[in-house]
N, CA, C, O and CB atoms as a CASP TS submission, in Angstrom:
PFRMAT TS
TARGET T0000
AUTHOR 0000-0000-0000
METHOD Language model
MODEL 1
PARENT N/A
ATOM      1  N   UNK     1      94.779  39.179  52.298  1.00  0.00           N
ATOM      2  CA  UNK     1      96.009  38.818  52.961  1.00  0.00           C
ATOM      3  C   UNK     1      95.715  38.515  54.434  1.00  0.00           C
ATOM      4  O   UNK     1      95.331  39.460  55.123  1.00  0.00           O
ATOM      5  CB  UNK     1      97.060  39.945  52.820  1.00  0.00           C
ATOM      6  N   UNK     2      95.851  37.305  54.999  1.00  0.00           N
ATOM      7  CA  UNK     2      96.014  36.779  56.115  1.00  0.00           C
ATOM      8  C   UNK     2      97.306  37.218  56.982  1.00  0.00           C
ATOM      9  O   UNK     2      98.436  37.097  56.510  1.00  0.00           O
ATOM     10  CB  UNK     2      95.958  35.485  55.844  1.00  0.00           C
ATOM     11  N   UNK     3      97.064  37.759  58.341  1.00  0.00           N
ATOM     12  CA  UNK     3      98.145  37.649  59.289  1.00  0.00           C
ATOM     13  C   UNK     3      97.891  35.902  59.872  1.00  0.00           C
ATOM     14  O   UNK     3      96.828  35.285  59.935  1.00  0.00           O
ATOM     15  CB  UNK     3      97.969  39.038  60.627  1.00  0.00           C
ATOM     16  N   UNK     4      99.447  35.387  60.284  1.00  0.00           N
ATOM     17  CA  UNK     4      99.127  34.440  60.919  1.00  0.00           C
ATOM     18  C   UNK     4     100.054  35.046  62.391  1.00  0.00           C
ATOM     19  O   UNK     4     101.283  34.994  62.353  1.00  0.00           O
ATOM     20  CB  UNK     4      99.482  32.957  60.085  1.00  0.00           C
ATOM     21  N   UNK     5      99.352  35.592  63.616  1.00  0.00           N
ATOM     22  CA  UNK     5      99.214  35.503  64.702  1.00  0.00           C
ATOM     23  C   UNK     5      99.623  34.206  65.313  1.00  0.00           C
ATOM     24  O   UNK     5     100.775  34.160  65.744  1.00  0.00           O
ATOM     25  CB  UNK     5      98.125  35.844  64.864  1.00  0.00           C
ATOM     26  N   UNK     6      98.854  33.118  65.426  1.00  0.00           N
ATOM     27  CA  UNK     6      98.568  32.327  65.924  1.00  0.00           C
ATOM     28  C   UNK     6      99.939  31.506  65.575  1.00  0.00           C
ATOM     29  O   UNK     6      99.770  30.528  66.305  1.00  0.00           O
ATOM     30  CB  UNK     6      97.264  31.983  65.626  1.00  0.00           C
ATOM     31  N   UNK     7     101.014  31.317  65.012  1.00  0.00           N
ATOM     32  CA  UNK     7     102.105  30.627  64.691  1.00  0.00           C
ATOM     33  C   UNK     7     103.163  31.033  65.388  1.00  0.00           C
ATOM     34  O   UNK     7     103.766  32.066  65.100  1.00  0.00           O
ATOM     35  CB  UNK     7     102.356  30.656  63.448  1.00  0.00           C
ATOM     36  N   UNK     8     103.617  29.961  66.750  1.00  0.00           N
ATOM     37  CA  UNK     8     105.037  30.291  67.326  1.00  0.00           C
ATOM     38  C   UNK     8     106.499  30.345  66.308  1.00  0.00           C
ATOM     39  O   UNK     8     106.884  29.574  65.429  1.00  0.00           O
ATOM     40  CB  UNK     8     105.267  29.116  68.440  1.00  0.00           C
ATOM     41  N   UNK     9     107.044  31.511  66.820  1.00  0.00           N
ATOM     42  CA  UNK     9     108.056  32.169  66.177  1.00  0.00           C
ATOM     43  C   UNK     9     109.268  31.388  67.130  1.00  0.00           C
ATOM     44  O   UNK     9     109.307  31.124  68.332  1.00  0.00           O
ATOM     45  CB  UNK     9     107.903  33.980  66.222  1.00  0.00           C
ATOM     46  N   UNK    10     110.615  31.057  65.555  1.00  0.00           N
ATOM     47  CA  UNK    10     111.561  30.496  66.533  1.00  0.00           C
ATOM     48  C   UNK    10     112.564  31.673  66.593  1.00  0.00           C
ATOM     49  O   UNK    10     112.825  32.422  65.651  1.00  0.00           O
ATOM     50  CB  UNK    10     112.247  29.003  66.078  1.00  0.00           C
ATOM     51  N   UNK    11     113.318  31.751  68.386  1.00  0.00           N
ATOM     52  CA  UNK    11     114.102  32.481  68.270  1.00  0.00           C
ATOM     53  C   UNK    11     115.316  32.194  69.052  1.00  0.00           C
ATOM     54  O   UNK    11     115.335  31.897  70.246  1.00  0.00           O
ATOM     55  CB  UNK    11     113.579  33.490  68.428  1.00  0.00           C
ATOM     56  N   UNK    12     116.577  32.340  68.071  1.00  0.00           N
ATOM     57  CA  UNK    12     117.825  31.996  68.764  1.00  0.00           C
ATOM     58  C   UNK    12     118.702  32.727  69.744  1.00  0.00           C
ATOM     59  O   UNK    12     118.918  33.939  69.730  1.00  0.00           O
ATOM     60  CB  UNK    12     118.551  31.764  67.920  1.00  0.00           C
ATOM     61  N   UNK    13     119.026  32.130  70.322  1.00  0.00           N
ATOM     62  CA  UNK    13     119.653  32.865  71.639  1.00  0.00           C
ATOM     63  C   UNK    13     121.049  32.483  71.660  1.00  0.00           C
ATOM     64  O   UNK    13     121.401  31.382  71.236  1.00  0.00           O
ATOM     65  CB  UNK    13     118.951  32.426  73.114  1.00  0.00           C
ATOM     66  N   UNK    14     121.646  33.103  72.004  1.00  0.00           N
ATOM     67  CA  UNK    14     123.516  32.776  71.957  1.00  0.00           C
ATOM     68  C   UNK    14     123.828  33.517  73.212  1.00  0.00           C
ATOM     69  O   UNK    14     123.517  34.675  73.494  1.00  0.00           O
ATOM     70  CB  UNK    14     124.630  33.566  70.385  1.00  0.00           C
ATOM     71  N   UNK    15     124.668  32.425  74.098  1.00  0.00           N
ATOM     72  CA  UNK    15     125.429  32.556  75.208  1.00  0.00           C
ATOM     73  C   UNK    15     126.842  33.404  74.623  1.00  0.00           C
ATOM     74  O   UNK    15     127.482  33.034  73.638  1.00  0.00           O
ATOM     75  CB  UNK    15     125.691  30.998  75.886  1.00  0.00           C
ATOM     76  N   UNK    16     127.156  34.581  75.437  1.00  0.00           N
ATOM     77  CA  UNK    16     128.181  34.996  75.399  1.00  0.00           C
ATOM     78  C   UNK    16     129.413  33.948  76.035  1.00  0.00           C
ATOM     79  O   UNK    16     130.530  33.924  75.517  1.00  0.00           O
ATOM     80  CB  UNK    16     127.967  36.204  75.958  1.00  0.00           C
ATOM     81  N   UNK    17     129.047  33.075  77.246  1.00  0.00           N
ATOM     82  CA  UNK    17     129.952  32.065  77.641  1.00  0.00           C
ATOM     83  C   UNK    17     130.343  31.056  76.922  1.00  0.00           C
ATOM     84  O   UNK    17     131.376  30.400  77.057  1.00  0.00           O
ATOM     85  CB  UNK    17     129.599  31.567  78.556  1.00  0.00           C
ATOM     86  N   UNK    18     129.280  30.902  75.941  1.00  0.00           N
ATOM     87  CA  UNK    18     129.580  29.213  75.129  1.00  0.00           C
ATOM     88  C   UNK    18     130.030  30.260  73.618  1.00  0.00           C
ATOM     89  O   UNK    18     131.059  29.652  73.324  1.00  0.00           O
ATOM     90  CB  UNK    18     127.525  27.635  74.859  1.00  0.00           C
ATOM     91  N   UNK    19     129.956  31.013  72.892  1.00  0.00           N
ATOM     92  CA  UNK    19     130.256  31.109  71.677  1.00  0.00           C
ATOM     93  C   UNK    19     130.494  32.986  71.327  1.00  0.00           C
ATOM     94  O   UNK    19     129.740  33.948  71.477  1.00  0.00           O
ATOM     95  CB  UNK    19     128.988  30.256  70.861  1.00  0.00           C
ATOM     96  N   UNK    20     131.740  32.867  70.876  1.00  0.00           N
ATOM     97  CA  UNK    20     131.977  34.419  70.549  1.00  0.00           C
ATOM     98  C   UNK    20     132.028  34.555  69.401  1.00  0.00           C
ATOM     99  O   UNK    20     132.623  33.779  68.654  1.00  0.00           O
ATOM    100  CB  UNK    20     133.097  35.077  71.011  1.00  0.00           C
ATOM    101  N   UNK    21     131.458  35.492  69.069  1.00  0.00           N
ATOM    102  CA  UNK    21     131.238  35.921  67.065  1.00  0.00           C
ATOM    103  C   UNK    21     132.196  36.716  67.241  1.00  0.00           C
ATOM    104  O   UNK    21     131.913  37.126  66.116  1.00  0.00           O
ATOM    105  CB  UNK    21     129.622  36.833  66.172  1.00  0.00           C
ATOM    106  N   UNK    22     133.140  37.404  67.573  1.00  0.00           N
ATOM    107  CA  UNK    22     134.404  38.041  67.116  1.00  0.00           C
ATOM    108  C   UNK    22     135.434  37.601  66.761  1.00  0.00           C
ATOM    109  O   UNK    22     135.950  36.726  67.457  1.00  0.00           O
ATOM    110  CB  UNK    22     134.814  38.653  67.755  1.00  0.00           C
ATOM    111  N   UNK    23     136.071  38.038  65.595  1.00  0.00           N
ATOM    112  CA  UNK    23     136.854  37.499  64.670  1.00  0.00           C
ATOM    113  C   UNK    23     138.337  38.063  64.987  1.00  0.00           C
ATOM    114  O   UNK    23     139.316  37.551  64.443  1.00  0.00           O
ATOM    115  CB  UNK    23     136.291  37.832  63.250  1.00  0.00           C
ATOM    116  N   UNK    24     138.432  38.909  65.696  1.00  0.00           N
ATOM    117  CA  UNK    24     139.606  39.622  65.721  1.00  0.00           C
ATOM    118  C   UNK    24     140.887  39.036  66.512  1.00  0.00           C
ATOM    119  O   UNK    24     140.738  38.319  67.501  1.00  0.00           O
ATOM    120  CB  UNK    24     139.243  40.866  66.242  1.00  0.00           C
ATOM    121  N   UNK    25     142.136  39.384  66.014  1.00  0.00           N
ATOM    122  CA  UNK    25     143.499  39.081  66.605  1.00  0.00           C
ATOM    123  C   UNK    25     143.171  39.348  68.334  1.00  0.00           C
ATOM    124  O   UNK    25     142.633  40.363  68.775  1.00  0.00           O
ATOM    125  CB  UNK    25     144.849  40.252  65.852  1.00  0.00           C
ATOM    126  N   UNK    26     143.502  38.513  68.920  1.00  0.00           N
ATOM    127  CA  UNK    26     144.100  38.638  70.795  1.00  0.00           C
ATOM    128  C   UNK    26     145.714  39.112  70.611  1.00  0.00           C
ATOM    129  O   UNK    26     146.612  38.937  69.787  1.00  0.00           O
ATOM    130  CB  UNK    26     144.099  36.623  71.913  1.00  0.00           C
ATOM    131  N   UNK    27     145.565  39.658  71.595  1.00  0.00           N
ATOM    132  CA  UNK    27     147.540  40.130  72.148  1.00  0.00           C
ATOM    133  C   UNK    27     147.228  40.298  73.054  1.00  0.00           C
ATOM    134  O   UNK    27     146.030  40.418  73.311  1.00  0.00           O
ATOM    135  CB  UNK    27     148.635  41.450  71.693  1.00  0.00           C
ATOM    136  N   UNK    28     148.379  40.401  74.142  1.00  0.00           N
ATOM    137  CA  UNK    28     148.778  40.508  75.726  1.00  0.00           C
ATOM    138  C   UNK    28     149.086  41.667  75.752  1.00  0.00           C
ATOM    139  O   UNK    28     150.271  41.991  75.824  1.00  0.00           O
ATOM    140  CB  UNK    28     149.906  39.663  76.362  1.00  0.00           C
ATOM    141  N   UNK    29     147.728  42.899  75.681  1.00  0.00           N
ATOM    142  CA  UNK    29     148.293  43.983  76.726  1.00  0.00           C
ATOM    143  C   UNK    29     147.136  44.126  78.017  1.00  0.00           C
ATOM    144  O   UNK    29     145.983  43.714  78.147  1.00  0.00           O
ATOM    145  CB  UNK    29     148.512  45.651  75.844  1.00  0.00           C
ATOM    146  N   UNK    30     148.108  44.965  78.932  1.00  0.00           N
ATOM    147  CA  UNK    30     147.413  44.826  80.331  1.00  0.00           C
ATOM    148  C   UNK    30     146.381  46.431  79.650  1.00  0.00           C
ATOM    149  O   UNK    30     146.698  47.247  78.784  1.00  0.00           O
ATOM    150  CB  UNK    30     148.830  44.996  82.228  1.00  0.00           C
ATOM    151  N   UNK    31     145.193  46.334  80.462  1.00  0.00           N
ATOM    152  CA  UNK    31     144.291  46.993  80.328  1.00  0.00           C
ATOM    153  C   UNK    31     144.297  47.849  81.272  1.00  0.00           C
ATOM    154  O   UNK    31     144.262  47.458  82.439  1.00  0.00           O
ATOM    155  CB  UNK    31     143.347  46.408  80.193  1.00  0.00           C
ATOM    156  N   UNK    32     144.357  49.678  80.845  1.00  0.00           N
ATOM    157  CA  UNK    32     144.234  50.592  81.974  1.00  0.00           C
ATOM    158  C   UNK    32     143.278  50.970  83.242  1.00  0.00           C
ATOM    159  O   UNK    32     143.434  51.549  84.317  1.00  0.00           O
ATOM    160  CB  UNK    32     144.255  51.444  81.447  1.00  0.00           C
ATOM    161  N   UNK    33     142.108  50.278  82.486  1.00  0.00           N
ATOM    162  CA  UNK    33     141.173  50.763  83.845  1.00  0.00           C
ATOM    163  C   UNK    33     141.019  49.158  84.186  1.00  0.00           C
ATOM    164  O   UNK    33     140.694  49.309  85.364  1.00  0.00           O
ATOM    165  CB  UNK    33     139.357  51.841  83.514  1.00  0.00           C
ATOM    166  N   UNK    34     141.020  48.004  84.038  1.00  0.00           N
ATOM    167  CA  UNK    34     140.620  46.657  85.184  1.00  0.00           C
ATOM    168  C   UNK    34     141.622  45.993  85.239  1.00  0.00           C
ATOM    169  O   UNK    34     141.554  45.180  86.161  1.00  0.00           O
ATOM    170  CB  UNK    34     139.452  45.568  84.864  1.00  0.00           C
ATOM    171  N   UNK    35     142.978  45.929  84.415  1.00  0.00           N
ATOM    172  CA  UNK    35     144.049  44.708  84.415  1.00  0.00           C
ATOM    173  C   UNK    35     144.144  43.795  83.820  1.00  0.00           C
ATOM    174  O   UNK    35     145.173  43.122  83.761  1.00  0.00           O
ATOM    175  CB  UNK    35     144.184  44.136  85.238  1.00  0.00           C
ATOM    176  N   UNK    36     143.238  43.586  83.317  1.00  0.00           N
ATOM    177  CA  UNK    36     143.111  42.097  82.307  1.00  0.00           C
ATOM    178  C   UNK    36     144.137  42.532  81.370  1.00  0.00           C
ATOM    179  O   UNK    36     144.575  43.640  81.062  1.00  0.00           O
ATOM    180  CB  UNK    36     141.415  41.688  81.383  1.00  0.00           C
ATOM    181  N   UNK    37     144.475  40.961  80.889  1.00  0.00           N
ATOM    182  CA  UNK    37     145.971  40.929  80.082  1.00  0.00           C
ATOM    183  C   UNK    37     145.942  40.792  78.752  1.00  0.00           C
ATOM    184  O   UNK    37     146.892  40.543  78.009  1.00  0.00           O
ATOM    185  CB  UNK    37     146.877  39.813  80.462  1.00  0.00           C
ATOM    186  N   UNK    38     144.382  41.029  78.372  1.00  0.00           N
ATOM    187  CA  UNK    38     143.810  40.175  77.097  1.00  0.00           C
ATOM    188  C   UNK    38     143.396  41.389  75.739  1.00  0.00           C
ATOM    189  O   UNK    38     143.204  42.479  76.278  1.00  0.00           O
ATOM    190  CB  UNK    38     142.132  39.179  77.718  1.00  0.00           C
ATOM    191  N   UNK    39     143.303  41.439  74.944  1.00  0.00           N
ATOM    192  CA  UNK    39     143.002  42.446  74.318  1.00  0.00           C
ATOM    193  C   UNK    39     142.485  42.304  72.818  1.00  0.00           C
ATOM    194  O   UNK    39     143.218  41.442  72.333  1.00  0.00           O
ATOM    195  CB  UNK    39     144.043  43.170  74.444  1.00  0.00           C
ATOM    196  N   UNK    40     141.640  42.699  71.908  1.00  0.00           N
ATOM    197  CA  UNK    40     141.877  42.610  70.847  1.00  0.00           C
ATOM    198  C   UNK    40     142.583  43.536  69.753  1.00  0.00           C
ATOM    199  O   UNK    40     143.538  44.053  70.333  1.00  0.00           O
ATOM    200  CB  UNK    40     141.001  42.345  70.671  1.00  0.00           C
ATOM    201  N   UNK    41     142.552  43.836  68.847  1.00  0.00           N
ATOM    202  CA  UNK    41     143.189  44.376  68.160  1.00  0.00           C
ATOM    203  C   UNK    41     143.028  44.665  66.648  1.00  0.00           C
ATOM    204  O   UNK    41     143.136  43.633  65.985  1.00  0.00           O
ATOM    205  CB  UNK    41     143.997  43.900  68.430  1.00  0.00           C
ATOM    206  N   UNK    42     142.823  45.670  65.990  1.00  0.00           N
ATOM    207  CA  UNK    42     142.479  45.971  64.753  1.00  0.00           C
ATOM    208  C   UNK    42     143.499  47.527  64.267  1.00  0.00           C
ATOM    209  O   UNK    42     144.216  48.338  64.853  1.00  0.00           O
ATOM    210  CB  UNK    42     140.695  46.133  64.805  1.00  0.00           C
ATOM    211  N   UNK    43     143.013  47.285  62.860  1.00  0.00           N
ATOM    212  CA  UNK    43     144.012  48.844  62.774  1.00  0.00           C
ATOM    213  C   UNK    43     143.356  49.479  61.522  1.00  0.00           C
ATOM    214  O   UNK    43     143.193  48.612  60.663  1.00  0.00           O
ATOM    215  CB  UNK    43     146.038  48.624  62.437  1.00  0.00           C
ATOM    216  N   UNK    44     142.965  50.590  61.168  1.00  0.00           N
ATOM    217  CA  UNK    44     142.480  51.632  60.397  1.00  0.00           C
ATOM    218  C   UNK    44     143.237  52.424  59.721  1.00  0.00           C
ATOM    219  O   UNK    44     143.738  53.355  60.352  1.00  0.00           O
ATOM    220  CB  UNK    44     141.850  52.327  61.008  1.00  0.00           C
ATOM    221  N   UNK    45     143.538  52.303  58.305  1.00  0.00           N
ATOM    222  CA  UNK    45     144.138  53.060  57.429  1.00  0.00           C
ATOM    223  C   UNK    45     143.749  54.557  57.466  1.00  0.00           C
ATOM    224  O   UNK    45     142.584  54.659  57.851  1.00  0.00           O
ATOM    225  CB  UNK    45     143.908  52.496  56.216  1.00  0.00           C
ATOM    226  N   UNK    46     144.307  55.727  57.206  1.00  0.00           N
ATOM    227  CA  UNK    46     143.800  57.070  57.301  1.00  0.00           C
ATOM    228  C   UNK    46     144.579  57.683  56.602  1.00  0.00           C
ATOM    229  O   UNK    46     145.764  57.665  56.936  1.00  0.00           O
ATOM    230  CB  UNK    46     143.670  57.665  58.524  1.00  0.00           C
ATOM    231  N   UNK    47     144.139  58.488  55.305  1.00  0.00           N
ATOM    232  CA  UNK    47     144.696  59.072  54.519  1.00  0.00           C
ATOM    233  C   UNK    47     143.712  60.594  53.838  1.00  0.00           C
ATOM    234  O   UNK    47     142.561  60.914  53.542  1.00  0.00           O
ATOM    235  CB  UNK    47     145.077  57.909  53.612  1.00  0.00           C
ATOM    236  N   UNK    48     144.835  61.042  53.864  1.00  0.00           N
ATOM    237  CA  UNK    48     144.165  62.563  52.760  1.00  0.00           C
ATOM    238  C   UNK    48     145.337  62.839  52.403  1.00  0.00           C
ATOM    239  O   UNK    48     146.360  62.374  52.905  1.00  0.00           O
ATOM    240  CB  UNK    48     143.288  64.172  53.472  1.00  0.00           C
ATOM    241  N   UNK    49     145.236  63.930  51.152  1.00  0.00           N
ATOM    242  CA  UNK    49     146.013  64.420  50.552  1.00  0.00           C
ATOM    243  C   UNK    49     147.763  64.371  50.850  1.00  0.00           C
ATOM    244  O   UNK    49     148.552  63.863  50.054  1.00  0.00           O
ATOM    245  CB  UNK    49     145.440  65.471  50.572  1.00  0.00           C
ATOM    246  N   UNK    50     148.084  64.884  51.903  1.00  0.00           N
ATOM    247  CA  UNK    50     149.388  65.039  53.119  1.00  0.00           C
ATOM    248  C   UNK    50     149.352  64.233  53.612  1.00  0.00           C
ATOM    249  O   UNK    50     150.519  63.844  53.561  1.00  0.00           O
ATOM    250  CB  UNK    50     149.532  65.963  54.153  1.00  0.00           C
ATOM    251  N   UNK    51     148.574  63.231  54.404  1.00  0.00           N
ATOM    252  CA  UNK    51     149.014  62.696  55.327  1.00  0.00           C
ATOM    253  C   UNK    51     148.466  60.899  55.126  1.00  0.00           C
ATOM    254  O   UNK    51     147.388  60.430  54.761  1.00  0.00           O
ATOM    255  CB  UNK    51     148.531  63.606  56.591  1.00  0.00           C
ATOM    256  N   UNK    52     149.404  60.425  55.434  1.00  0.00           N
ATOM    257  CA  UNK    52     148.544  58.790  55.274  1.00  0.00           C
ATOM    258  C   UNK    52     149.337  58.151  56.690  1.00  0.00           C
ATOM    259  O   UNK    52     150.469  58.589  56.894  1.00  0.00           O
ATOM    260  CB  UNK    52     149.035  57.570  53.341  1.00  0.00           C
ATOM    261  N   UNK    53     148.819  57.202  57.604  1.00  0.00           N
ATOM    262  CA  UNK    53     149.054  56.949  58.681  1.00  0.00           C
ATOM    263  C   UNK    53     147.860  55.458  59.121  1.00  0.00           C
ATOM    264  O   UNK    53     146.871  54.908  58.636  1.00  0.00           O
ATOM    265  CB  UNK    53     148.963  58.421  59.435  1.00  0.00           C
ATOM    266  N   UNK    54     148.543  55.363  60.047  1.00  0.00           N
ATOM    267  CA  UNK    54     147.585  53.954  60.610  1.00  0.00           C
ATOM    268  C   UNK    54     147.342  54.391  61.868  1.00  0.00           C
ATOM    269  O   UNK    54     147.993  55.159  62.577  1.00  0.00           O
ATOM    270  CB  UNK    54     148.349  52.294  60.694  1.00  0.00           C
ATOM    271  N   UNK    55     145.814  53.518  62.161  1.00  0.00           N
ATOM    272  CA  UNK    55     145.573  53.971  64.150  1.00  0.00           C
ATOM    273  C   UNK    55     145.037  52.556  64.149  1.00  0.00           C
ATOM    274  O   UNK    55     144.112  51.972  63.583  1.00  0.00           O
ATOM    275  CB  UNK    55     144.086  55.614  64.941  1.00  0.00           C
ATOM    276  N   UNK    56     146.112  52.199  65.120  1.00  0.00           N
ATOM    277  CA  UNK    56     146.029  50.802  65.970  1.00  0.00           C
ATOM    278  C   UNK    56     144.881  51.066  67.056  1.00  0.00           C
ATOM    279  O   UNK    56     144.866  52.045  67.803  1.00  0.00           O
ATOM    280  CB  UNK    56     147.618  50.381  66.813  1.00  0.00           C
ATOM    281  N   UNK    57     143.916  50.043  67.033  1.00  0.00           N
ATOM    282  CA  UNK    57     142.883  50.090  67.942  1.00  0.00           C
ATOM    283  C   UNK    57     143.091  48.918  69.456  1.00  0.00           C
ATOM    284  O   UNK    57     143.749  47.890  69.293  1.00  0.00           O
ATOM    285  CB  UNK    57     141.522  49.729  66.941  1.00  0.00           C
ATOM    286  N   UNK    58     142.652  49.137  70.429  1.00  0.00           N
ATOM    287  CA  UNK    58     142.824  47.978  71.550  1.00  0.00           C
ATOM    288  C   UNK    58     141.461  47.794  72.138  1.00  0.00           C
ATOM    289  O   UNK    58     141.038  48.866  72.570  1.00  0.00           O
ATOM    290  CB  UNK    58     143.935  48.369  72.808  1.00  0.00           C
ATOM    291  N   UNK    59     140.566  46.721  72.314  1.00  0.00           N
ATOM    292  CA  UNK    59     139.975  46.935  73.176  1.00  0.00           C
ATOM    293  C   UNK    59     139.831  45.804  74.101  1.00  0.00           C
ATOM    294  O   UNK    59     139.917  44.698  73.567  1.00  0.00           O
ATOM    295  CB  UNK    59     139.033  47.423  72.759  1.00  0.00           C
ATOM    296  N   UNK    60     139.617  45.834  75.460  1.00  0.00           N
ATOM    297  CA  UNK    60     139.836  44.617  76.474  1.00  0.00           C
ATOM    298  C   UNK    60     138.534  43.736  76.365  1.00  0.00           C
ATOM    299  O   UNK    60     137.351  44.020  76.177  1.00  0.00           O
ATOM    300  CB  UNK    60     140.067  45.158  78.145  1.00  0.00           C
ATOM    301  N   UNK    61     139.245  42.503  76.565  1.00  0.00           N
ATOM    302  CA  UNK    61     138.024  41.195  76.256  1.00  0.00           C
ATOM    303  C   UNK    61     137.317  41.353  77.854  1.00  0.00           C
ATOM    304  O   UNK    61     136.225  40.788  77.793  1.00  0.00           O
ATOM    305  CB  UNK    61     138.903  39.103  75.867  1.00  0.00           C
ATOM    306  N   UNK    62     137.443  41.669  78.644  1.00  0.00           N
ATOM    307  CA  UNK    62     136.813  41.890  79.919  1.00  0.00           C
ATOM    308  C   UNK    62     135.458  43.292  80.067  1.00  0.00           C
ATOM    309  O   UNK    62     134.235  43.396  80.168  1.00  0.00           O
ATOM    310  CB  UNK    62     138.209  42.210  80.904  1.00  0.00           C
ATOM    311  N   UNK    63     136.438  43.978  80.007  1.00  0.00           N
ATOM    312  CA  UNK    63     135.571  45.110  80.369  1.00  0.00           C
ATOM    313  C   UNK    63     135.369  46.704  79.490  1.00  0.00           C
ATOM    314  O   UNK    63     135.087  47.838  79.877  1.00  0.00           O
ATOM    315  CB  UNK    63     136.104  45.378  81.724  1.00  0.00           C
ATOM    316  N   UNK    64     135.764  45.931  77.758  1.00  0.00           N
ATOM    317  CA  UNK    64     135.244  46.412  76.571  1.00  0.00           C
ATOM    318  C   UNK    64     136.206  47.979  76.216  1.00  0.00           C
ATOM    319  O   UNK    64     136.133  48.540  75.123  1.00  0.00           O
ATOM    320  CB  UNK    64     133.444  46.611  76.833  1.00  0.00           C
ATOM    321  N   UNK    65     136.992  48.445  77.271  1.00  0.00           N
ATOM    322  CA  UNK    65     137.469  49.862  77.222  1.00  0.00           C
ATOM    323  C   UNK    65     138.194  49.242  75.905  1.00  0.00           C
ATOM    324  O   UNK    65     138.631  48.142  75.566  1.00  0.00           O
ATOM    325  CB  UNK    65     138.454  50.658  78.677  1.00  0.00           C
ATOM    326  N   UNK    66     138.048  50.996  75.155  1.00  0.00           N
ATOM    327  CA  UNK    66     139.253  50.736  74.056  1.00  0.00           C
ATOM    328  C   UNK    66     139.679  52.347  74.142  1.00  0.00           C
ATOM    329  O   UNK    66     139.241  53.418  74.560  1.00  0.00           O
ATOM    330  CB  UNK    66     138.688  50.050  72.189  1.00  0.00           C
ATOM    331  N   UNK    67     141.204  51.597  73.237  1.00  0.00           N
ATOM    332  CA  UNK    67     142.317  53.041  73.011  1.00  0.00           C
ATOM    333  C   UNK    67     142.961  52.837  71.916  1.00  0.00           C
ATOM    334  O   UNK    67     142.675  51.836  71.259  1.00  0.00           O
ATOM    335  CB  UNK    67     143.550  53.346  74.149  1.00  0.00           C
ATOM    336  N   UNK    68     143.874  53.642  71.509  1.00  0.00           N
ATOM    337  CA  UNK    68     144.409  53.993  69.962  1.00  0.00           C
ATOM    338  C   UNK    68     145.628  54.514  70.443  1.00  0.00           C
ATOM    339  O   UNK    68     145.940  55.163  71.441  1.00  0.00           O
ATOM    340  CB  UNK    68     143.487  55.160  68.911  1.00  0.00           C
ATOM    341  N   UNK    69     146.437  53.906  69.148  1.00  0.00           N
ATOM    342  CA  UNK    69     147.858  54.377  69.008  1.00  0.00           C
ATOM    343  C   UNK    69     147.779  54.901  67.768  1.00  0.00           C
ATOM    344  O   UNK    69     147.342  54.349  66.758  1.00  0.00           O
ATOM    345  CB  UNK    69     149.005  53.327  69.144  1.00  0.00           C
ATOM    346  N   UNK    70     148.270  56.116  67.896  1.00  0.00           N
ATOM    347  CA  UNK    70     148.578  56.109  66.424  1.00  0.00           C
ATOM    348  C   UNK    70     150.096  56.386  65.869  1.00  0.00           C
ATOM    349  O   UNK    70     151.092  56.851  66.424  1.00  0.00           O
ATOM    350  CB  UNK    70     147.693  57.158  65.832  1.00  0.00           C
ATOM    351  N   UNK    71     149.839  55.872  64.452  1.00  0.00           N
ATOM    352  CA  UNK    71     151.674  54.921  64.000  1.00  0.00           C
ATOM    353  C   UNK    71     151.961  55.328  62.793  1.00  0.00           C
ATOM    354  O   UNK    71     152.991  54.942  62.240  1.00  0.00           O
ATOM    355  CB  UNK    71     151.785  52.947  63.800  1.00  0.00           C
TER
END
């Protein structure tokens, strides 16, 4: 079995400015720690025996903080 060493490897690079791989809903809430108005948004089913409930997630397209409601 041969290593081939000697063969340039291609490797892709992705600008966070030119292309976002996140799929998630935007909404307009203002963000507690920088202000930005931008947010995404997801939500998590949670269940056991007693209790079944949802937790709304937020996190800011700026400066990544996230928080939870829960509903």
């Amino acid at each position: 079995m041969r290593a081939y060493y000697n063969r340039a490897a291609e490797i892709a690079v992705i600008d966070k400015k030119v292309a976002s791989l996140r799929q998630m809903p935007l909404i307009n809430l203002v963000c507690l720690k920088c202000g930005n108005t931008k947010s995404e948004t997801w939500n998590v089913e949670v269940a056991n025996e007693t209790i079944h409930s949802t937790i709304t997630f937020f996190r800011c397209t700026k400066c990544g903080t996230t928080r939870r409601e829960a509903g």
